[in-house]
N, C-alpha and C positions, 0 to 999 in steps of 0.2 A: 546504591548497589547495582552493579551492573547483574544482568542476564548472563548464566554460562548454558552453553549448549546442552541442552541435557544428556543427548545421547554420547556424549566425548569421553564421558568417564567408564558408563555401563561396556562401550563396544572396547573400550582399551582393556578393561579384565578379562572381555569374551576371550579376544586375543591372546594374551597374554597365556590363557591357559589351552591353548590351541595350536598346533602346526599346522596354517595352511599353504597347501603345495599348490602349482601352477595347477588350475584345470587345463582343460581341450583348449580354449581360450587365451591364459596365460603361456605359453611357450617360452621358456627361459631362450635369451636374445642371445644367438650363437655359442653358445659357452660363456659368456662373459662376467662376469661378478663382482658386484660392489668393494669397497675397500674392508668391509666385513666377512670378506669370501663367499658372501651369499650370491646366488643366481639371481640375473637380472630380466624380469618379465616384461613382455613388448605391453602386456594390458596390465592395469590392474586388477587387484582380487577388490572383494569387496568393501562398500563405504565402511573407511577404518577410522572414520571420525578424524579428529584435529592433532591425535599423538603419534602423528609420524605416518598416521595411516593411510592406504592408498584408494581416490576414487574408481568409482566403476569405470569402465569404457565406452561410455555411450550406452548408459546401461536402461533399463526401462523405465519411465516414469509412473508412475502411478497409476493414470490413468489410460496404459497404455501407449503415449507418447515418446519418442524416444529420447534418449536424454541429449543433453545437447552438448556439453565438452567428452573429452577422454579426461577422463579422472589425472591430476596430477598427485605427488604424496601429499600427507595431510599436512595442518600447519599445527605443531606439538603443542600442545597444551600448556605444558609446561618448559617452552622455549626452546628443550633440547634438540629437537630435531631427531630421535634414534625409535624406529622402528620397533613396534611389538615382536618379541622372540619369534622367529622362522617367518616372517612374514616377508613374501616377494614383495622385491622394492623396483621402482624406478633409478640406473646408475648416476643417469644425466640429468636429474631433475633436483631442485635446491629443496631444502627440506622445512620450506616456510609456506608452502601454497595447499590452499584449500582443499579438501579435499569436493571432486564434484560430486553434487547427488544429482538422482535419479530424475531426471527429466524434469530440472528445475525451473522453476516459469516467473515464468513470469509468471479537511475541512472545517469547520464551523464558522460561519459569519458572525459579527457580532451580536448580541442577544437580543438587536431589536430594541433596545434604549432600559431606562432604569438603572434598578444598581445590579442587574443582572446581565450588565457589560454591555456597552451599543454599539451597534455596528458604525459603519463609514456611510453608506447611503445603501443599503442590497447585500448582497455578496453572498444571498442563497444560504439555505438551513442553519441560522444559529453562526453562520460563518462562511467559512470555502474551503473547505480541502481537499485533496486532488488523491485519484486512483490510477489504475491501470495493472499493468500485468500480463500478460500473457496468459495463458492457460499450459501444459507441460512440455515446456521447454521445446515446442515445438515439432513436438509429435504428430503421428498422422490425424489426429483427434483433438493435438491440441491446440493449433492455430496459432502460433506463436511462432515469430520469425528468429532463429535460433541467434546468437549474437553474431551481428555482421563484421567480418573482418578478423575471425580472430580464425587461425587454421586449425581443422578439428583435432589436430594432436597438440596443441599448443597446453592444453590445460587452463584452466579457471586462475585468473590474478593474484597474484599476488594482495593479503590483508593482512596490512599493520597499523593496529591505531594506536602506537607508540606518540603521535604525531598528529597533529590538524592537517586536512587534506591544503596541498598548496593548490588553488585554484590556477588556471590558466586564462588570461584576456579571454571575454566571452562574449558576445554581442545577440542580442537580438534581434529577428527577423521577421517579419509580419504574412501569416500564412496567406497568399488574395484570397480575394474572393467572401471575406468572414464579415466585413466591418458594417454589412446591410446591415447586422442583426441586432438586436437589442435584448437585454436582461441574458445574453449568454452565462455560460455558471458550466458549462460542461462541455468533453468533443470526446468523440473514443471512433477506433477504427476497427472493424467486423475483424476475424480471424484470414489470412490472405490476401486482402484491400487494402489499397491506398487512400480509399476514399474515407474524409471525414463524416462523423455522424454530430450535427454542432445543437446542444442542448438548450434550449431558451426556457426558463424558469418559467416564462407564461402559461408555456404548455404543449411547447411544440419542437420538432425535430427535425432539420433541415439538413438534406446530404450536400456534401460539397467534391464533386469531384473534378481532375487535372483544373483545380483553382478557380472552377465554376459553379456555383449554385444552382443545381438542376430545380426548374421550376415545381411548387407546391411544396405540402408538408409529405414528410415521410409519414409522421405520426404527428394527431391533434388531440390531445387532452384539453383545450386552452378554455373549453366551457366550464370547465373546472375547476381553473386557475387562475379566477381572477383575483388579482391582492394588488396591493399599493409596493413601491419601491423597496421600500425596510421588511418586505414583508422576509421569511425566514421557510415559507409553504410553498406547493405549487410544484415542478416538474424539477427533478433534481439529481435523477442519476439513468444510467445508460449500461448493462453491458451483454456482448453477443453471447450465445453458448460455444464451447469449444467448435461443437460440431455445425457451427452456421450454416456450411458452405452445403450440409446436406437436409439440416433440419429449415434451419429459418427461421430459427428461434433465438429470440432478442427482448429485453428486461429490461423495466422500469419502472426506479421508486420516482414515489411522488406523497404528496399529500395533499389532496383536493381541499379547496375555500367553500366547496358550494357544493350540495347535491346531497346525496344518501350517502356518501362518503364522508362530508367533510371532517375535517381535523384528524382523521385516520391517516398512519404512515402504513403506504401499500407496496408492493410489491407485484409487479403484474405482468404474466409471462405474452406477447407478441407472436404472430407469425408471418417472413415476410410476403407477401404475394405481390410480384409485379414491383413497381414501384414503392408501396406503403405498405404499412404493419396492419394486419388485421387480426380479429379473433381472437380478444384477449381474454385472458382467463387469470382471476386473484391468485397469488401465489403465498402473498401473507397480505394481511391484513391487522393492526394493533387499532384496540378502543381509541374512540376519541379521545383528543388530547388535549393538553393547551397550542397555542400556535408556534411555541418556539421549541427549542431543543429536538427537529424533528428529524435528526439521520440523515438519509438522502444519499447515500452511496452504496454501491450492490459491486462485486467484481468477482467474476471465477478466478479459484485461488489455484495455487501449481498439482492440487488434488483432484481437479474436474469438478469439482461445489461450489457453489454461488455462497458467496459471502455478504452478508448485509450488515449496515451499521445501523442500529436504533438509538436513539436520545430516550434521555431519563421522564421522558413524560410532559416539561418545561417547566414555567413559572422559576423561581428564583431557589437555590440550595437544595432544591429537590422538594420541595417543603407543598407542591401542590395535589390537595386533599386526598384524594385514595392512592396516589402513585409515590408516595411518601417511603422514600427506602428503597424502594423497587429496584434500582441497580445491584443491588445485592442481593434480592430474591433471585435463586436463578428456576423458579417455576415463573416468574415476571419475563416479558419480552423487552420491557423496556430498560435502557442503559446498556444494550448487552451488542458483541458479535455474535451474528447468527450464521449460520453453516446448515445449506438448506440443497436438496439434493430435487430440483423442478421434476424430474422423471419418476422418482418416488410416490406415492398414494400419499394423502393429507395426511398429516401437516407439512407433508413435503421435508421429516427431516433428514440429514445425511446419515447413512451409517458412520458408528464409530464417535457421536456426540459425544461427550461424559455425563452427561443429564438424565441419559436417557429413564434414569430410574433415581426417583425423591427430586425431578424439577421438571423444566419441560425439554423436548429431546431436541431440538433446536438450536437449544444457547449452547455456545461454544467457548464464548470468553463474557467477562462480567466487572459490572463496576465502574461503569463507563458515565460521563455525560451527556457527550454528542458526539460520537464519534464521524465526524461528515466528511472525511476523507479517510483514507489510506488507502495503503498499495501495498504489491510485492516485490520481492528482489527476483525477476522472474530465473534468474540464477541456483538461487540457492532455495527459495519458498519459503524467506523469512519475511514477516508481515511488519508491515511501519503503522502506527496508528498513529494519527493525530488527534487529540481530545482537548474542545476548547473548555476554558475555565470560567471558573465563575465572576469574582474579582479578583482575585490573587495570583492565580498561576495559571499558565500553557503546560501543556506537556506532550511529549512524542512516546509513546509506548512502543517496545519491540516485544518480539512474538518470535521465537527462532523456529523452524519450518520441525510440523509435526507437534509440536505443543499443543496442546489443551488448557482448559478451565483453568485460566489465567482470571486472580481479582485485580483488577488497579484501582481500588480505593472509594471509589468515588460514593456516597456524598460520606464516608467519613473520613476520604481525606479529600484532598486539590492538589494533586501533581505527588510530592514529598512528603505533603505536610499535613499533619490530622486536626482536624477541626477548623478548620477557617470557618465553616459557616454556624460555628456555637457547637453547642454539645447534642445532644441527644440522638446521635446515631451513631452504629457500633459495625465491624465488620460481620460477615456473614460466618455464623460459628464454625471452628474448626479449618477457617482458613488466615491467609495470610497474603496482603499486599501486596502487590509486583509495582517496582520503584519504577519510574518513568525513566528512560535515557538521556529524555532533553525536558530538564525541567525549570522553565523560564517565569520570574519574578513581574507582574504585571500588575503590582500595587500600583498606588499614586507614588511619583518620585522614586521609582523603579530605576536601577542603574541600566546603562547603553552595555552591549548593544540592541536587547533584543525587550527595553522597556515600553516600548510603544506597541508591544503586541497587543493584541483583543481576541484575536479568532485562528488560533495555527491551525495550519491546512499540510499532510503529508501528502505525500506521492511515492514515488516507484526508486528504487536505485540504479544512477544511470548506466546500463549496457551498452550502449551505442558505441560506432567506431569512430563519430566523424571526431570527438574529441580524443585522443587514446589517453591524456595524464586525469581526463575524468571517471574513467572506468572501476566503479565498483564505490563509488563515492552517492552518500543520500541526500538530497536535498531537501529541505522544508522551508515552509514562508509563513505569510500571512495574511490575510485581508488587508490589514490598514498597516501594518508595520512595514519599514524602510529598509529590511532587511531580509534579507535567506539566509541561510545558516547550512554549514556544509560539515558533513562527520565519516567517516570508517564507521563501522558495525561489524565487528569482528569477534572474538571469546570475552574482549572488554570494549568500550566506545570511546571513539576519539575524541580531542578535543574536538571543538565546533568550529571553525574559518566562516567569520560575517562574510557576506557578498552585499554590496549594496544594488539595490534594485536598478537607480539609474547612477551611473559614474558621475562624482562628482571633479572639475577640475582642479577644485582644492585641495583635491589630496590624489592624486595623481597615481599611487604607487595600493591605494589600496584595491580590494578587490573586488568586481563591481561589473555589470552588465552596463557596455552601449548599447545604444541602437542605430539600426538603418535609419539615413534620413529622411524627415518624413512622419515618424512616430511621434507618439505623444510620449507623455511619460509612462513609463508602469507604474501601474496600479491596478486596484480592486481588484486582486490575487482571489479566484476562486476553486482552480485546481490546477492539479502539477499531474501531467499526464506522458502516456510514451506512444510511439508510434511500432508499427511491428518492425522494426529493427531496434528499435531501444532507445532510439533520440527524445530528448525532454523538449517540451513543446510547456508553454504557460498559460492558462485560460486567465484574461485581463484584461479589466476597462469595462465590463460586461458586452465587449464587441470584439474581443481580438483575440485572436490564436496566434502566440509567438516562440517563434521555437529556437530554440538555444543554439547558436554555433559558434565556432572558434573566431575570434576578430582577426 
């Protein structure tokens, strides 16, 4: 069961029973009128959802930031394409395109061995999966570079997942400058900068700027962090606040090997000074834990809030001693998305949680096992989650922008399906599963293409310009599997288009990433990240930053 947008049906009755006329803003466009006779407005009125309705104009973001397309009409809900009664329309505009919102923005390695699924050799928390984002759509606040190349009256793309997105030849390119490092797992770039911030699972944070590695660390946790290669702990996620360029404030989870911390997944808010991060101060802290299943990714979502992903606690089906269940507790932190406002008083939750009252105010979405990547569609502010599995299944969770207290199962289901790991655990009362989008089969003797998963890892939907036939298309991958998987996310999901990591010659015509010469192969997929114009970049090899371009 796919996800439908919530708000497509509520805003299409508002309408419905409403005549809204041109404000100050809409100005019917010289007398001119649709094939309806209705007046045709240079802006649109407000987000009229996906039944014909029209997006804003560049209307405010959330958090202040401006939005970033001119609203095109919506794309109809129910295919017809015809406008809620008296509602200004666009003449020239086709009646299948999104409507824009409001200053839209922009893991898991394997378990570490056992039958709690093992990883390839590393590949960071439980897996790899990649984030990014932007924060709103590129507002003065938000830091987010609005989509390059598209002209501001053009409207937001066209989405139809009638169809598997057709990929286009795609090659890889090796960012300089990256390949010194070792045990890489992360890169993200400040709000405004072109300069890389490249994450080493050891403990440390290295800037990379015009494709040099300016001498020292930015930031050293690495006393911290010491662990062996499979380890799953250790320095894991990275992200700036909207407002960097005035605060200087900058975020990272980790989970320390050693100290008065250890086994605790943290969150810990930076300041920059000069060169390096200083003056940190907790921003979450979860009890100890077991070593594995431990989150590792944090991103401001298109709402100005830091988002974080916790794991279920670890050990195997959830089953380790007091955290037993806990993904479905939502006064429990662990298994859950959290939604955490740093400027706020302790616990630092955001306004607007659904917890706030009978759990803790914090958790925002629930049911999870390791959520160690996701991303936004810094477009639209629909959320990708990747949640790796236990032995049975992968899955990609969607979130469509604005949603709350979403359960996906976990431990009494794995992806689709309930009980794989035996009986005795039940959902949390009074609620109901959210189906995964991409839910992949990771038994023994699992069918191609996507049987050789262990750890899916999501990321962000690609924006960029430098490709145009990939705009608006999601990508996800893996750690150890030999493939990406490419889908639309639109009112239903498309099918999935394998990409094979490296092109094979024996099969010439399918779809598949070169590389420049020179590369090794891809592998050890630990995150799928974007740069601030929207270009996808692939953290791999645990030394290379490579970024996607057209061949």
């Amino acid at each position: 069961m796919n996800l439908q947008r919530s708000f497509a049906a509520t805003t299409f009755a508002l309408l419905a029973g409403l005549a809204l006329a041109c404000g100050d803003d809409d100005k019917p466009d010289s007398g001119t009128t649709d094939d309806a006779g209705r007046p045709c407005c240079d802006a649109g009125v407000s987000d009229a959802g996906r039944d014909g309705g029209v997006g804003r104009d560049g209307g405010t973001g959330r958090d202040g930031g401006e939005g970033t397309f001119d609203g095109g009409p919506g794309q109809p809900a129910d295919g017809g394409g015809n406008s809620p009664p008296d509602a200004c329309v666009l003449c020239d505009a086709g009646p299948d395109i999104d409507a824009a919102r409001d200053g839209g923005d922009g893991g898991d390695g394997g378990d570490g061995g056992g039958s709690d699924g093992g990883r390839a050799d590393g590949g960071g928390s439980d897996s790899g999966r990649a984030d990014s984002g932007g924060s709103d759509g590129g507002g003065s606040d938000g830091g987010s570079t609005p989509d390059a190349g598209v002209p501001p009256d053009a409207g937001p793309p066209v989405c139809n997942a009638s169809a598997a997105p057709v990929i286009p030849k795609l090659k890889l390119a090796a960012v300089p400058g990256v390949g010194t490092l070792d045990q890489l797992v992360f890169a993200a770039q400040p709000p405004g900068s072109s300069d890389w911030y490249l994450v080493e699972q050891t403990g440390r944070i290295r800037v990379l700027s015009g494709g040099v590695l300016k001498p020292g660390n930015f930031l050293d946790v690495s006393a911290e962090s010491d662990f062996d290669r499979d380890s799953e702990q250790g320095l894991l996620g990275l992200a700036f606040a909207p407002d960097y360029a005035t605060t200087r404030k900058l975020y990272i989870a980790m989970t320390p090997t050693s100290g008065p911390n250890a086994n605790r997944d943290m969150v810990i808010e930076y300041t920059r000074e000069g060169e390096v991060a200083v003056a940190p101060r907790v921003i979450l802290s979860l009890p100890a834990s077991a070593g594995n299943h431990n989150g590792g990714h944090i991103a401001y979502g298109p709402d100005g809030f830091l988002y974080v992903g916790t794991g279920d606690g670890g050990g195997g089906c959830n089953n380790d001693g007091d955290r037993r269940g806990t993904p479905q507790d939502v006064s429990s932190l662990f298994g859950k998305i959290l939604r955490l406002d740093p400027k706020a008083d302790a616990p630092h939750a955001a306004a607007g949680n659904p917890f706030a009252t009978g759990g803790d105010p914090r958790v925002y979405h629930y049911g999870l096992r390791n959520p160690y990547r996701f991303g936004f569609d810094r477009l639209t502010g629909d959320l990708f989650i990747g949640d790796v599995g236990q032995d049975s299944y992968e899955e990609v969770d969607f979130v469509p922008s604005g949603t709350n207290g979403l359960n996906f199962g976990w431990p009494k289901r794995e992806g689709a399906h309930p009980d794989t790991c035996g009986g005795g655990f039940s959902l949390r009362p009074g609620s109901s599963a959210t189906d995964p989008i991409v839910d992949i089969d990771r038994r023994p003797n699992a069918p191609a293409p996507f049987g050789d998963y262990v750890s899916v890892i999501s990321g962000p939907v690609y924006r960029g310009s430098a490709i145009p036939t990939l705009k608006g298309v999601y990508i996800f991958g893996d750690y150890v599997g030999q493939r990406m998987g490419a889908l639309y996310q639109c009112a239903t999901t498309s099918p999935v288009t394998p990409i094979l990591k490296n092109s094979n010659p024996n099969t010439p015509n399918a779809a598949s990433f070169s590389r420049e010469s020179g590369l090794p192969s891809f592998g050890a997929l630990t995150a799928i990240v974007e740069d601030g114009a929207g270009e996808l970049y692939f953290v791999a090899n645990r030394n290379s930053l490579l970024k996607v371009v057209p061949e």
